[in-house]
Backbone as a printed PyTorch tensor [residue, N CA C, xyz], in Angstrom:
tensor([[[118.7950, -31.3650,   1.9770],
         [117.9830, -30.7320,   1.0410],
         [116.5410, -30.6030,   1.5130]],

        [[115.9350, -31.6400,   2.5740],
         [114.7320, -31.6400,   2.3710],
         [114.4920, -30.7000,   4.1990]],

        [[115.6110, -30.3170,   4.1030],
         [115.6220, -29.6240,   5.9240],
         [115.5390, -28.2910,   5.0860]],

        [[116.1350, -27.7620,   3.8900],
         [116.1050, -26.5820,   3.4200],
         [115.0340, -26.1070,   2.7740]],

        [[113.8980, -26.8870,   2.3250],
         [113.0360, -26.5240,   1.8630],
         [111.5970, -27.0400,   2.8170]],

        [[111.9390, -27.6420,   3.3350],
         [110.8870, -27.7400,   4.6320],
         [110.7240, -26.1950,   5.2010]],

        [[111.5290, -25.6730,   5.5210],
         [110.7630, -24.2510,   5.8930],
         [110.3630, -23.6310,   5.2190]],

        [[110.8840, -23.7240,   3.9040],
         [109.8810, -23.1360,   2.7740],
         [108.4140, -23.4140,   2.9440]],

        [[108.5450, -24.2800,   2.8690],
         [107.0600, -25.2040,   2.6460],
         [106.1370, -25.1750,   3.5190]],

        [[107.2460, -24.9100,   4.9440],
         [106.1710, -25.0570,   5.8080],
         [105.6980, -23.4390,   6.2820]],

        [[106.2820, -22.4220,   5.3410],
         [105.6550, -21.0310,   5.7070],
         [104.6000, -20.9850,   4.6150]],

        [[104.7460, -21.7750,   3.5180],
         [103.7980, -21.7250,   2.1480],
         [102.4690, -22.3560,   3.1070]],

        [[102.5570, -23.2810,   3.5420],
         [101.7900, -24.3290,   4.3050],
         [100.9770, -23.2570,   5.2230]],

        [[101.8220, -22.4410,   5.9550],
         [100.8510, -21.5450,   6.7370],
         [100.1910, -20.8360,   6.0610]],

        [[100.7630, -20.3340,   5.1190],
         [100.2990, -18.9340,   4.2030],
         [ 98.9950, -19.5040,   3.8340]],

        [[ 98.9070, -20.4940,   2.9460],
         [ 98.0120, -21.5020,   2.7540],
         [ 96.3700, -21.7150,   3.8460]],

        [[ 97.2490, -22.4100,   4.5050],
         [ 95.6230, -22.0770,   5.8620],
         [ 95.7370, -20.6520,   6.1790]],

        [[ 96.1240, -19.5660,   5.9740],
         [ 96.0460, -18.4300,   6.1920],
         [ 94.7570, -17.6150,   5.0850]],

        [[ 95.2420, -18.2800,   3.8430],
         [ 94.3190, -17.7360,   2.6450],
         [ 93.0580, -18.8450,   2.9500]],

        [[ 93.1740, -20.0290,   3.4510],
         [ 91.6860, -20.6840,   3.3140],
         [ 91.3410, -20.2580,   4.1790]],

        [[ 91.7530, -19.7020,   5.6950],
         [ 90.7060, -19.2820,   6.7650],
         [ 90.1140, -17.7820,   6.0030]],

        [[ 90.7880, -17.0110,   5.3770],
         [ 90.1570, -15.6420,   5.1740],
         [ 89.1300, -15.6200,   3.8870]],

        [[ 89.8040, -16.8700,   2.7200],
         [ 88.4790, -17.4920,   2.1110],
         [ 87.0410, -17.7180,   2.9420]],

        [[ 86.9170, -18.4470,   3.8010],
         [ 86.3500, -19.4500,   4.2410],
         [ 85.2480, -18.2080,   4.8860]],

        [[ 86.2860, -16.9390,   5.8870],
         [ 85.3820, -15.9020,   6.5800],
         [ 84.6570, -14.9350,   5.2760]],

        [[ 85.4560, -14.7800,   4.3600],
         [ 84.5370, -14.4270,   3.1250],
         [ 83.1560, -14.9250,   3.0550]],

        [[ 83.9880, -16.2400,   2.5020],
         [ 82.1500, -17.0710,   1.9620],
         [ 81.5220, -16.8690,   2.7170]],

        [[ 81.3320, -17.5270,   4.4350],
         [ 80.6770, -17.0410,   5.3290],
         [ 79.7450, -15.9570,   5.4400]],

        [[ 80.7490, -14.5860,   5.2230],
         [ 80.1050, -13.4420,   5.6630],
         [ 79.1420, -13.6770,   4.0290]],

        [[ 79.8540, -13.9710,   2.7160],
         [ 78.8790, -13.8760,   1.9830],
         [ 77.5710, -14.8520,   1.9910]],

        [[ 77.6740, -15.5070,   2.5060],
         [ 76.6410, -16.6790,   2.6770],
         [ 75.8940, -15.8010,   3.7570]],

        [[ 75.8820, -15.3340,   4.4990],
         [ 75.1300, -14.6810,   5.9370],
         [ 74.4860, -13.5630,   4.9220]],

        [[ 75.1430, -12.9240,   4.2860],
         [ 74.2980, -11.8120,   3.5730],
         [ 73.6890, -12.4610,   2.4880]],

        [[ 73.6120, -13.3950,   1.8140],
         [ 72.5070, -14.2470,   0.8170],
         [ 71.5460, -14.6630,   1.7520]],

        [[ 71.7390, -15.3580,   2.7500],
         [ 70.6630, -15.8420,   3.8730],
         [ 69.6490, -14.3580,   4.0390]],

        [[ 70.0850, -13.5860,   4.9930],
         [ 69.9980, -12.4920,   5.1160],
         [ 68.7400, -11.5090,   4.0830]],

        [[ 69.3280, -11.8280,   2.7550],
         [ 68.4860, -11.5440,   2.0790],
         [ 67.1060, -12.2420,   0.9680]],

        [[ 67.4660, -13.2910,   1.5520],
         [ 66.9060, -14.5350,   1.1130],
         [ 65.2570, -14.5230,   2.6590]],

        [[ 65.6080, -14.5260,   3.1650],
         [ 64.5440, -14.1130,   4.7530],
         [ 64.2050, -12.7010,   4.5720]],

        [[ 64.6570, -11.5580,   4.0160],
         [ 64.2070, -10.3120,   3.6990],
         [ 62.7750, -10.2710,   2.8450]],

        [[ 63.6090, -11.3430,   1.6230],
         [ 62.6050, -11.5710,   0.9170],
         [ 61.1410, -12.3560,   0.9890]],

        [[ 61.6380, -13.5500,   2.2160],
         [ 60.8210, -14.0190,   2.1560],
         [ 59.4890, -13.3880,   3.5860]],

        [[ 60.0260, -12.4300,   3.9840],
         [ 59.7030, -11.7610,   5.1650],
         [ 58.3730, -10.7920,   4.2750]],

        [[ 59.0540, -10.3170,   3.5690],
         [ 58.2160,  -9.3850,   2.4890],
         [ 57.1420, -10.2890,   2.2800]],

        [[ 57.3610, -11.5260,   1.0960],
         [ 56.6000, -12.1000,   0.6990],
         [ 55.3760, -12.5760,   1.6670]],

        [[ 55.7940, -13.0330,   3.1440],
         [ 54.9370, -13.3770,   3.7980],
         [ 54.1650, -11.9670,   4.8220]],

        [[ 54.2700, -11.3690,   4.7600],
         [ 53.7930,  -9.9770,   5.0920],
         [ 52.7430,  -9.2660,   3.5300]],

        [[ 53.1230,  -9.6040,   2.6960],
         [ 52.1110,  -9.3910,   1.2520],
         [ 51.0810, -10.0810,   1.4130]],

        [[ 51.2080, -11.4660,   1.3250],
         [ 50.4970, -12.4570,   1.8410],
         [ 49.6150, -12.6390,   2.6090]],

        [[ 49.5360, -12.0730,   4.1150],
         [ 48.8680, -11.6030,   4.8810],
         [ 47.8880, -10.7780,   5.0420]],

        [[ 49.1240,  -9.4590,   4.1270],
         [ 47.7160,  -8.1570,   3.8280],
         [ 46.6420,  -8.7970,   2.9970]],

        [[ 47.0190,  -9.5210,   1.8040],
         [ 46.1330,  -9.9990,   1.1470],
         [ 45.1630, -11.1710,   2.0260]],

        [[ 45.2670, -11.8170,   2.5650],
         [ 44.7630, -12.7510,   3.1970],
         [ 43.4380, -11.9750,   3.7460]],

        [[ 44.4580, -11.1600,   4.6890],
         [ 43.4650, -10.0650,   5.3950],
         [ 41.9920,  -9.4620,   4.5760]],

        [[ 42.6930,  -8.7920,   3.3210],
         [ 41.6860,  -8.1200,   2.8590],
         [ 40.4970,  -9.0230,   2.4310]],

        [[ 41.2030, -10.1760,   2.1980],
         [ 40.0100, -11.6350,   1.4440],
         [ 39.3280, -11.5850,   2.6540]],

        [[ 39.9110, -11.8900,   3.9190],
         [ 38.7140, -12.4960,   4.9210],
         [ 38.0370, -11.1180,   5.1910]],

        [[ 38.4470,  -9.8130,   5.0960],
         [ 37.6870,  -8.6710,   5.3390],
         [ 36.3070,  -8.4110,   4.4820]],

        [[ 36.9110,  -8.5750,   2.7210],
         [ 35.6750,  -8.8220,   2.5570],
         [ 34.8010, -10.0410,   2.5340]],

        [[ 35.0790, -11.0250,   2.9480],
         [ 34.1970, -12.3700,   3.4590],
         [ 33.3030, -11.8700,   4.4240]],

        [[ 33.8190, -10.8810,   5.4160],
         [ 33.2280, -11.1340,   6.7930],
         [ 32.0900,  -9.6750,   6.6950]],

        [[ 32.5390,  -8.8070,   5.6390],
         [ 31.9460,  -7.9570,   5.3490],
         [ 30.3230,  -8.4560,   4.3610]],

        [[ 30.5060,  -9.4590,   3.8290],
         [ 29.7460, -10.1830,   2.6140],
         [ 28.6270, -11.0260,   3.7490]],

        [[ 29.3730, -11.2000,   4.7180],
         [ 28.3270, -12.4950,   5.1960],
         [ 27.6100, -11.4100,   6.6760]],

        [[ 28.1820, -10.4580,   6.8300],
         [ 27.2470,  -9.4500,   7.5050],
         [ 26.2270,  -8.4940,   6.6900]],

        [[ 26.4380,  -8.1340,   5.6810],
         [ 25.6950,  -7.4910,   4.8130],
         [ 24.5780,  -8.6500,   3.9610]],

        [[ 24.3730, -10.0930,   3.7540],
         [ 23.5580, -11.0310,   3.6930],
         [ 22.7280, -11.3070,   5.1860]],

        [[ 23.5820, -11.4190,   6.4860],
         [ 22.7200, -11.5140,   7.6780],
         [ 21.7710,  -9.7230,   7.9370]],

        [[ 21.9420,  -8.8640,   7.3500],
         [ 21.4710,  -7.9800,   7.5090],
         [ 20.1320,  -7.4700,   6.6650]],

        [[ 20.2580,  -8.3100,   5.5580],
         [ 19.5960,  -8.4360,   4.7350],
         [ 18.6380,  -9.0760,   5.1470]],

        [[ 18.8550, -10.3680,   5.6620],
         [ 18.3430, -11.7830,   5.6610],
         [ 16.9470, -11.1490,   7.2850]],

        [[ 18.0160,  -9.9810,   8.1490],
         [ 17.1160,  -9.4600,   9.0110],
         [ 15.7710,  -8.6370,   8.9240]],

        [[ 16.5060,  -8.0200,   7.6450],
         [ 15.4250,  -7.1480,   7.2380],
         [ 14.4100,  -7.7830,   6.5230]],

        [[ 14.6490,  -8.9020,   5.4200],
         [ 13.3370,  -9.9800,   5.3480],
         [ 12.7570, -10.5560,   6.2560]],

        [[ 13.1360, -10.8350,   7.6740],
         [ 12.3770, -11.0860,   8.5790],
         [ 11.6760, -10.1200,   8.9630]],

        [[ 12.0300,  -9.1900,   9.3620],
         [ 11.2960,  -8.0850,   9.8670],
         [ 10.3470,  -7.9290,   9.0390]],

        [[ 10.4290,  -7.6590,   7.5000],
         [  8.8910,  -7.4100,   6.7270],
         [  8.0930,  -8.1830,   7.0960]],

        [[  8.5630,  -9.5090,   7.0250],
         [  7.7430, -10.8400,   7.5330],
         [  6.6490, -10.5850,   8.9040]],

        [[  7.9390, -10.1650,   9.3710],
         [  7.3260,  -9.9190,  10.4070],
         [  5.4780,  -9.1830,  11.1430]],

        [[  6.7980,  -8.1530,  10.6910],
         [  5.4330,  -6.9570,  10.0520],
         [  4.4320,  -7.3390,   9.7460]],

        [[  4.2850,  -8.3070,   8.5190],
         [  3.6650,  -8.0550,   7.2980],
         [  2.7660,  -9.0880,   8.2930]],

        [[  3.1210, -10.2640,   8.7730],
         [  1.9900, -10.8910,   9.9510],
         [  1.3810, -10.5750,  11.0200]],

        [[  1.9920,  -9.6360,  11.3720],
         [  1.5170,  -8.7660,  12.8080],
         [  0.5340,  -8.2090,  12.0730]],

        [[  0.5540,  -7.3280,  11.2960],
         [ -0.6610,  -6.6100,  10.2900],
         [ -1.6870,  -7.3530,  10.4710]],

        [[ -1.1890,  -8.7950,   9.7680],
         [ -2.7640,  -9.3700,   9.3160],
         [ -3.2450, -10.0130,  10.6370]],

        [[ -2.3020, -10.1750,  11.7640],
         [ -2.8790, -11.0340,  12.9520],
         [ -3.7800,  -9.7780,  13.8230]],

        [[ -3.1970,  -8.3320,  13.6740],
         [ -4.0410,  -6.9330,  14.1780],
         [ -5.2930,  -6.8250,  13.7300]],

        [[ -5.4710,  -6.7350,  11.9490],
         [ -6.8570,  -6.7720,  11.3170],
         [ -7.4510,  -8.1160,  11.3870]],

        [[ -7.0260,  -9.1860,  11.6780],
         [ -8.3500, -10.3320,  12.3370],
         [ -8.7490, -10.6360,  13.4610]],

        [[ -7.5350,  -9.8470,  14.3100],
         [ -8.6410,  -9.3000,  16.0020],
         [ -9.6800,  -8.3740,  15.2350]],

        [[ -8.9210,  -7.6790,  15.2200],
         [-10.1960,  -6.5600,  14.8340],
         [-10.9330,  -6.2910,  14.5610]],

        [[-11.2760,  -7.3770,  13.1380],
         [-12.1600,  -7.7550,  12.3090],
         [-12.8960,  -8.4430,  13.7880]],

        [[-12.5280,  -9.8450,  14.3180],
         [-13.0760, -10.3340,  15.2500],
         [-14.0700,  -9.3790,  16.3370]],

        [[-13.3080,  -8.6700,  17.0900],
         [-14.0050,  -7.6850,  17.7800],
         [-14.7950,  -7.0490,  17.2580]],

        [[-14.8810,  -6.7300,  16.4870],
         [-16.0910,  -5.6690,  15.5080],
         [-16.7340,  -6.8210,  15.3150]],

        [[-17.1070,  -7.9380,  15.0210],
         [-17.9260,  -9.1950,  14.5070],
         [-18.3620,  -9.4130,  16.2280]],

        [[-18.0330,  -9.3400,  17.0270],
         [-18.1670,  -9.2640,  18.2420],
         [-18.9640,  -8.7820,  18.9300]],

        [[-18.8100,  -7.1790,  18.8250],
         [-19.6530,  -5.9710,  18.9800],
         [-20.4330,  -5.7700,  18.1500]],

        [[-20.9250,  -6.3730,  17.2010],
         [-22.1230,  -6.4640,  16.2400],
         [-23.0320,  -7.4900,  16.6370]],

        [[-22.1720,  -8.4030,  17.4440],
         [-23.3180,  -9.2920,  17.5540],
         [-23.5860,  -9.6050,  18.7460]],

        [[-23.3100,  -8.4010,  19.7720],
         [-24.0520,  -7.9940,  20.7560],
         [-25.4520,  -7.3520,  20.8220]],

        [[-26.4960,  -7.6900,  20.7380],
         [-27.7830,  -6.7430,  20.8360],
         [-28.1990,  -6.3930,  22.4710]],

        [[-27.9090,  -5.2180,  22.2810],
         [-28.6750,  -4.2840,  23.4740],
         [-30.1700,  -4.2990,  22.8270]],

        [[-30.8580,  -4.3490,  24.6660],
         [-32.3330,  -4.1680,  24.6270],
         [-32.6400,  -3.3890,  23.8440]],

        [[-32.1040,  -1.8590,  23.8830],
         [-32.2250,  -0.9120,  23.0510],
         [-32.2820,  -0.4810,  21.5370]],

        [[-31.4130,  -1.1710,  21.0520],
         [-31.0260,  -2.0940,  19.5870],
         [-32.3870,  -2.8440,  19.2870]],

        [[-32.6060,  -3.8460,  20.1160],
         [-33.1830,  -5.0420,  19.7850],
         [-34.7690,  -4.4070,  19.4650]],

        [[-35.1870,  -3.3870,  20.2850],
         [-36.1950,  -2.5020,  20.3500],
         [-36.5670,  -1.5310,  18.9320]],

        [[-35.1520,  -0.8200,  18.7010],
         [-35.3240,  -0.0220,  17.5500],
         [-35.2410,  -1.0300,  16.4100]],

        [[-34.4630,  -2.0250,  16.0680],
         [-34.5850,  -2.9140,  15.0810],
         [-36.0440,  -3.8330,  15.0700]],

        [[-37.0550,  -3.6860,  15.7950],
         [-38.0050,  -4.5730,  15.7760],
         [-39.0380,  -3.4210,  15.1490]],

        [[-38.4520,  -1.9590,  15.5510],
         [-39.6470,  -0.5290,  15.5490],
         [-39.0060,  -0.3630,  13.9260]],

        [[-38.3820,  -0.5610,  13.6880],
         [-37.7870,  -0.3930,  12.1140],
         [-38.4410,  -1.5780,  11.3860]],

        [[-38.1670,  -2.6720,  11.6370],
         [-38.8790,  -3.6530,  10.7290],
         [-40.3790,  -3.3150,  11.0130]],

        [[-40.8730,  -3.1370,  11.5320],
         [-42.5830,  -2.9230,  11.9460],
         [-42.9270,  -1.8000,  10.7390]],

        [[-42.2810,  -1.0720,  10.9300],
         [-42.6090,   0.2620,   9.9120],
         [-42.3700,  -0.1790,   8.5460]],

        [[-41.2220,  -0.8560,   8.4710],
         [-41.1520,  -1.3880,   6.7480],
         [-42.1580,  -2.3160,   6.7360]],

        [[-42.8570,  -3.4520,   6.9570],
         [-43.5420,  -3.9720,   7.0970],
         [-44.9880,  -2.9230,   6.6660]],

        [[-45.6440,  -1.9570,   7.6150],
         [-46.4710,  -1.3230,   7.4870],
         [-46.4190,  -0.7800,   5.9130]],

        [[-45.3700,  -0.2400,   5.8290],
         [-45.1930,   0.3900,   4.6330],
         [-45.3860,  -0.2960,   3.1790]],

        [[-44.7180,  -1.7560,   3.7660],
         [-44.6480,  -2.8060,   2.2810],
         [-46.5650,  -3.0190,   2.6100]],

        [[-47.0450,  -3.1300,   3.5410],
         [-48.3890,  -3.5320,   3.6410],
         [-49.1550,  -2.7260,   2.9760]],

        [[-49.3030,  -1.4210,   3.0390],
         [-49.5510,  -0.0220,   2.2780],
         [-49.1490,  -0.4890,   0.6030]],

        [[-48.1620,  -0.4630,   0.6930],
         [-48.0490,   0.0370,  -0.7000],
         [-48.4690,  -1.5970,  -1.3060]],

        [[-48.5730,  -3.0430,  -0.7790],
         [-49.1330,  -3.8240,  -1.8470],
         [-50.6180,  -3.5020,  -1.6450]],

        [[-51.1530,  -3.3800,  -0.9090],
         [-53.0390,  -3.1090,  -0.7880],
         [-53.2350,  -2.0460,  -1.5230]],

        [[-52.0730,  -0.7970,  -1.8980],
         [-52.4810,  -0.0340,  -2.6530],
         [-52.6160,  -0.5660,  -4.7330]],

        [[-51.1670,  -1.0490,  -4.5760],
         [-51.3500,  -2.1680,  -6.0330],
         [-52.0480,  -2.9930,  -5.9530]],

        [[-52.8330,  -3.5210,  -5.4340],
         [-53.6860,  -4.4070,  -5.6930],
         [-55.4350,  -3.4810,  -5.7270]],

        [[-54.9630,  -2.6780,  -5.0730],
         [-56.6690,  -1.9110,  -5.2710],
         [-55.9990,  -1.4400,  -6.7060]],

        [[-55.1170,  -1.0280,  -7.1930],
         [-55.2650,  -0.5370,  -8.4230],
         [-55.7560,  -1.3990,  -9.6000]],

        [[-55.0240,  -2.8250,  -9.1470],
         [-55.0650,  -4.0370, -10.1440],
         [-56.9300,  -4.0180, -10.3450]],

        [[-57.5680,  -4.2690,  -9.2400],
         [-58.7990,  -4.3480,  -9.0770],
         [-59.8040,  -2.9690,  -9.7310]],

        [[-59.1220,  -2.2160,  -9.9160],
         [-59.8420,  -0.9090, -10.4680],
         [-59.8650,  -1.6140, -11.8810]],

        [[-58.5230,  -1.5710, -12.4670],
         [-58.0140,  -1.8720, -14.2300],
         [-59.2570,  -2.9020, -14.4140]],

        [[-58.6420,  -3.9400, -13.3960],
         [-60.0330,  -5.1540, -14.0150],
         [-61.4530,  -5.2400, -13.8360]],

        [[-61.7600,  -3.9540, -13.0940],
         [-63.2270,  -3.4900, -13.4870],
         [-63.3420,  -2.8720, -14.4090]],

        [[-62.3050,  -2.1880, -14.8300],
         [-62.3810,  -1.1550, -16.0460],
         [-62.4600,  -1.9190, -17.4030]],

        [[-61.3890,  -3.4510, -17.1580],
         [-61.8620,  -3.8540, -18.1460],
         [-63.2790,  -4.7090, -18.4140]],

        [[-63.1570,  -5.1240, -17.6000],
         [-64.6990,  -5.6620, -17.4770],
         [-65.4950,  -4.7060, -17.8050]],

        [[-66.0490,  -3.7970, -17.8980],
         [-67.0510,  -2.7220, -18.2400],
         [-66.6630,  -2.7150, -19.4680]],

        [[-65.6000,  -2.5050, -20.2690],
         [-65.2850,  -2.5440, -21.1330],
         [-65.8790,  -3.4730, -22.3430]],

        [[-65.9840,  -4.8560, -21.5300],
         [-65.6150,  -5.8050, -22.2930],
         [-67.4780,  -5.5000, -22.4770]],

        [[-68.0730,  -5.5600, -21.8420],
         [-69.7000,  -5.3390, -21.5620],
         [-70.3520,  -4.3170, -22.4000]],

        [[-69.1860,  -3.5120, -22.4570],
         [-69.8220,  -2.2490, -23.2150],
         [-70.1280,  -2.8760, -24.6570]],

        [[-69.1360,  -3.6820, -25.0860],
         [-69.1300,  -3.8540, -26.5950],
         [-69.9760,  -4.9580, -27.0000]],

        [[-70.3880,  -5.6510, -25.4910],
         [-71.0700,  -6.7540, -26.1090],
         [-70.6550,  -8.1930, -26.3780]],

        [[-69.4280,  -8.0760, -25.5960],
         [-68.9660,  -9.3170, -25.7690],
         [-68.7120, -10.2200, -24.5770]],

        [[-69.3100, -11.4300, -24.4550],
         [-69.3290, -12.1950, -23.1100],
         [-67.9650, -12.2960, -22.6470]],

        [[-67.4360, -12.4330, -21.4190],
         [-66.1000, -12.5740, -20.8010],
         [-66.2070, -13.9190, -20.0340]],

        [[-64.7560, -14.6530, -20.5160],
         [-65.2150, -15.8710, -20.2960],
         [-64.2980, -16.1110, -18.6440]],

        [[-63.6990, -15.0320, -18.2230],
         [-62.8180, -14.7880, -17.0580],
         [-62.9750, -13.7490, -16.0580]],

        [[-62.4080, -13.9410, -14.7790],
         [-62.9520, -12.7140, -13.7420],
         [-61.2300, -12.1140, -13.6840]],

        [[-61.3960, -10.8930, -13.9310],
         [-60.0490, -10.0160, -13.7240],
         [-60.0380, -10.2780, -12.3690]],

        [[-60.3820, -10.2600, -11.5560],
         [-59.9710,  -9.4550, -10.2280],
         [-59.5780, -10.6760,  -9.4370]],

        [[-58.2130, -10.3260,  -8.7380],
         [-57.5570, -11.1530,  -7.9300],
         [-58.8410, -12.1910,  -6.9590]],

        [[-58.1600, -13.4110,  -6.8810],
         [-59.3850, -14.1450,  -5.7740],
         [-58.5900, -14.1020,  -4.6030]],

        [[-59.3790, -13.8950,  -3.7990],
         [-59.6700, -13.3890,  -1.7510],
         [-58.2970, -14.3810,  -1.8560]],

        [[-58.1370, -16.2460,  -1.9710],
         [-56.8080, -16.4930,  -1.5610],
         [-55.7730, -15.6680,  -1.5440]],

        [[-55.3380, -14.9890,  -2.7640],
         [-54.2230, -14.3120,  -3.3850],
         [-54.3390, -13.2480,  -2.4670]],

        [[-55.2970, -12.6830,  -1.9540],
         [-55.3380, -11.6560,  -1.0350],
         [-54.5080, -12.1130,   0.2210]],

        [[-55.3520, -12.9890,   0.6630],
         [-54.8100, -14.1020,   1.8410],
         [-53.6010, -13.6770,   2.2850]],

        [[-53.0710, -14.7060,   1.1460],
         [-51.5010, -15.2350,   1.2990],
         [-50.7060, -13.5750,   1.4870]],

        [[-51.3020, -12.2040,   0.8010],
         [-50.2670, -11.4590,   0.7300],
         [-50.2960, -10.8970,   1.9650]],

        [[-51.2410, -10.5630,   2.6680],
         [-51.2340,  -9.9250,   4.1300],
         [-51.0390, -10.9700,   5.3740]]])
């Protein structure tokens, strides 16, 4: 009995590993295409990732050149803006320089210029003072005319003369 169903059994037996090997290449192939698409995905994801990455450090690198460019151009005013003032205090210097050089020639006409103002201020106080001296004869006559003693002399004294010439 057990010789007659032994070949049964033992073609069931093959049939058997026959259906688990073609199971088995199933799952497989289905497992290779879940993998497959499982790395698709994550291929994507890390390629998104990237672009984005990218664009972050693009504008980082864009942000910190447009601050150094900035940061140049405040130097440069700086710059500028000291060169200016270091140009106008030569300048100033040199002109303070050349002013306070006297040529003979200079030194000549500035002595022929003060001489003349001088003359002139000399003139015109000897002329106010002869006037002063007129008034205070005038008043003095005045005072005489009416009869009344004067107990003071109008007219400047010779010191006051002195000191002005």
């Amino acid at each position: 009995m057990w010789s007659s169903v032994s070949p049964w059994l033992e073609g069931i037996h093959e049939e058997n590993e026959a259906a688990v090997m073609i199971q088995s290449a199933h799952r497989a192939k289905l497992a290779k295409l879940r993998v497959e698409g499982i790395r698709a995905e994550n291929n994507a994801a890390v390629r998104i990732q990237s672009a984005q990455r990218a664009k972050l450090a693009t504008r980082r690198v864009e942000g910190v050149r447009a601050e150094n460019a900035a940061a140049v151009k405040i130097q440069t005013m700086q710059r500028r803006k000291l060169a200016i003032k270091q140009v106008a205090d030569i300048r100033a210097e040199r002109e303070e320089l050349e002013c306070s050089i006297v040529t003979p020639e200079a030194a000549y006409a500035a002595a022929h210029a003060a001489a003349e103002v001088e003359a002139g201020a000399a003139a015109e106080v000897q002329a106010a003072e002869d006037e002063v001296i007129q008034k205070a004869a005038a008043l003095e006559a005045a005072f005489h005319i009416e009869g009344k003693p004067h107990t003071c002399s109008l007219k400047p004294s010779l010191r006051f003369r002195e000191r002005r010439v």
